[in-house]
C-alpha positions as CSV (number, residue, x, y, z in Angstrom):
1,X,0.0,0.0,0.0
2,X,1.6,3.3,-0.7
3,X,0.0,6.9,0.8
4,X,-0.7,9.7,-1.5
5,X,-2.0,13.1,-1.1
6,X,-4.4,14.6,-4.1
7,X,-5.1,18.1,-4.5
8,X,-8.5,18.7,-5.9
9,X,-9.6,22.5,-7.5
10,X,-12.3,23.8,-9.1
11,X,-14.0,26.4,-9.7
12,X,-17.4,25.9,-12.2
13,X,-19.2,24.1,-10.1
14,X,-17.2,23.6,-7.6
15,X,-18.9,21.9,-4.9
16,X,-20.6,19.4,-7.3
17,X,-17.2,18.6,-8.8
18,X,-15.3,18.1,-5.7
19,X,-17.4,16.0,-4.5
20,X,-17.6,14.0,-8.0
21,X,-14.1,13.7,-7.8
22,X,-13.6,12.6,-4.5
23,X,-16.2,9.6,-5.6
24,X,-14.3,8.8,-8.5
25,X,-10.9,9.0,-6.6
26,X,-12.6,6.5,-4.1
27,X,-12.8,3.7,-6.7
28,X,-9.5,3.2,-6.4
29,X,-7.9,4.2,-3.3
30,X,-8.8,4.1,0.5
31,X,-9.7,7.8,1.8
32,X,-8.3,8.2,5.0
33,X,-8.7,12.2,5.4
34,X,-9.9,14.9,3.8
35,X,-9.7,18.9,4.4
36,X,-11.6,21.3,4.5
37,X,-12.9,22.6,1.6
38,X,-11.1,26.4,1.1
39,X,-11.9,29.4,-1.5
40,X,-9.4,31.5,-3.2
41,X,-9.4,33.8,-6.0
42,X,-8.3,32.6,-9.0
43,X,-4.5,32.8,-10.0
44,X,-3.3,34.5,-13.2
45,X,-6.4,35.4,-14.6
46,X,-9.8,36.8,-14.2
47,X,-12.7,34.4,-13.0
48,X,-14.5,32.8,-10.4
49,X,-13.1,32.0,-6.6
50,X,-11.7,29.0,-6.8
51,X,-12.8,25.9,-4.1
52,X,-9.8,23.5,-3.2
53,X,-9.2,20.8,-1.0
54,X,-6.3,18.3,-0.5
55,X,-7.1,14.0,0.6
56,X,-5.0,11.8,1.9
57,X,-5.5,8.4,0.2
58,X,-4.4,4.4,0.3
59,X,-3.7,2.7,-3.2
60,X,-2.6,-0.5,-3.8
61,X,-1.4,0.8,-7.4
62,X,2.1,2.2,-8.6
63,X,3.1,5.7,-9.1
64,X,2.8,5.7,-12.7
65,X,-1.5,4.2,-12.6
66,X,-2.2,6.2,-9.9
67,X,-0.9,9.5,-12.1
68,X,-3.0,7.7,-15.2
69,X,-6.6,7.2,-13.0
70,X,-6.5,11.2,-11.8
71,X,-5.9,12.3,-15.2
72,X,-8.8,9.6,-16.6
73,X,-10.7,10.7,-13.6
74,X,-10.3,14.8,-15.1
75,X,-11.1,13.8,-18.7
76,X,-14.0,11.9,-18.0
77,X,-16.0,14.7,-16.0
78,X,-15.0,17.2,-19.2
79,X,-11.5,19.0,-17.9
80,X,-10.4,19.8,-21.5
81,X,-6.6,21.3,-21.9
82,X,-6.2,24.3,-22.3
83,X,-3.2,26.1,-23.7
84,X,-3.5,28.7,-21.2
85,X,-1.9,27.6,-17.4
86,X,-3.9,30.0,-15.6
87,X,-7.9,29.8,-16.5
88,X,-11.2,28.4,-15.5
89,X,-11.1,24.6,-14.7
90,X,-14.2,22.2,-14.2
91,X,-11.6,20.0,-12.5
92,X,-7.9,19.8,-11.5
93,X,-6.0,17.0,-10.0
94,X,-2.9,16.8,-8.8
95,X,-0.8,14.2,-7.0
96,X,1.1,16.0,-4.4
97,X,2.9,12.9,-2.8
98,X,3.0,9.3,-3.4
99,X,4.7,8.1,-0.4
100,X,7.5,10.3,0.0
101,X,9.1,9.4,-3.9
102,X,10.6,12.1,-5.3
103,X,10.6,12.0,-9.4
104,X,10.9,14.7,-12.1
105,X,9.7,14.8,-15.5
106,X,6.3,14.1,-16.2
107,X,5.1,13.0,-12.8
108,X,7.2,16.3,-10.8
109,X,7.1,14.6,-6.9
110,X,6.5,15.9,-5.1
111,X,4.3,18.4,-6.9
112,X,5.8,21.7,-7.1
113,X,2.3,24.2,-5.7
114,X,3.2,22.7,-2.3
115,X,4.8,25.1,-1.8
116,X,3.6,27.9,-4.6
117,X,-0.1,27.9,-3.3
118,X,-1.8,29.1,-0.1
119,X,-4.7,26.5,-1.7
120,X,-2.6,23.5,-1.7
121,X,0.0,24.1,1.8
122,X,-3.3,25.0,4.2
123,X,-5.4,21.8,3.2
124,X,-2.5,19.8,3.5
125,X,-1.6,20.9,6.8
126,X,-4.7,20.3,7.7
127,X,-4.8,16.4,7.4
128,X,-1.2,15.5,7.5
129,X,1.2,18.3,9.3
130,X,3.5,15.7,10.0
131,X,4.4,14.7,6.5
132,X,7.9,15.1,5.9
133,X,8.8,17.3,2.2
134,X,11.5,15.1,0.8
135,X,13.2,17.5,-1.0
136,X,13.6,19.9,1.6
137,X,13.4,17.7,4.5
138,X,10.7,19.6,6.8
139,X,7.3,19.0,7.9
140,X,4.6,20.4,6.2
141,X,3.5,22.2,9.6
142,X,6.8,23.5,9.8
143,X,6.6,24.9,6.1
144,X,3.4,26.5,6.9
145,X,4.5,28.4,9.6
146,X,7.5,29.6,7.1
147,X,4.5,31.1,4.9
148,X,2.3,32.6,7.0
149,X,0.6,34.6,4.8
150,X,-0.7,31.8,3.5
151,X,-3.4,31.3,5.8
152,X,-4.8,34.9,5.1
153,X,-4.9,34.2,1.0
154,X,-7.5,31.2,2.3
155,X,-11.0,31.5,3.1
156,X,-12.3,27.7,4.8
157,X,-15.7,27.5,3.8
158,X,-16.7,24.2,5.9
């Protein structure tokens, strides 16, 4: 069994999507915590507040399916790519950790808005403050003390 954290974002829809995803994501893997559910504005471009959360799962998968079933999971409820980074999204998924692996490429582990995004640190402190960033070697409490702004770019809504 390997632990994973997913961050989840949306925001058309946002409520309905989350908790589509979360559904889906439960096909497949054990959900052992999930945040919060926290608004932001939306980054690098004009549009609605965003709603985020981050879960921890269980899967008895490797890396490389696990990465395949989120983006399946984003294709299937309509998340078409756009060229743009920054714009409105129906659904986003990303794998933050996969036990604490570290890879680059492709699958980037672990994921690099840890520690860009107020929307991805807070949830994750949330349900697992002791995880330990393998790259940098700290906890994810301890990073979120290091960014305490953070907390004020976040609005929990539940």
């Amino acid at each position: 069994m390997s632990l994973i954290t997913i961050s989840l974002g949306s925001n058309i829809e946002p409520q309905l999507n989350l908790e589509k995803a979360t559904k889906e994501i439960a096909k497949f893997a054990t959900l052992e915590k999930t945040s919060k559910i926290y608004k932001s504005k939306s980054v690098g471009f004009e549009g609605n507040d965003f709603l985020n959360q981050v879960i921890l799962c269980e899967v008895k998968v490797e890396l490389k399916e696990t990465y395949c079933k989120l983006k399946k999971i984003e294709k299937e409820m309509g998340r078409v790519k756009n060229v743009d980074k920054f714009s409105d999204r129906l659904i986003d998924l990303d794998l933050l950790t996969f036990n604490d692996e570290i890879s680059e490429g492709k699958i980037t582990l672990p994921h690099n808005d840890i520690l860009k995004y107020s929307f991805v640190l807070v949830p994750f402190a949330e349900i697992y403050p002791e995880f330990i960033h393998p790259v940098n070697q700290k906890s994810i409490e301890t990073l979120l003390k290091e960014k305490n702004s953070f907390l004020s770019e976040v609005e929990k809504i539940n």
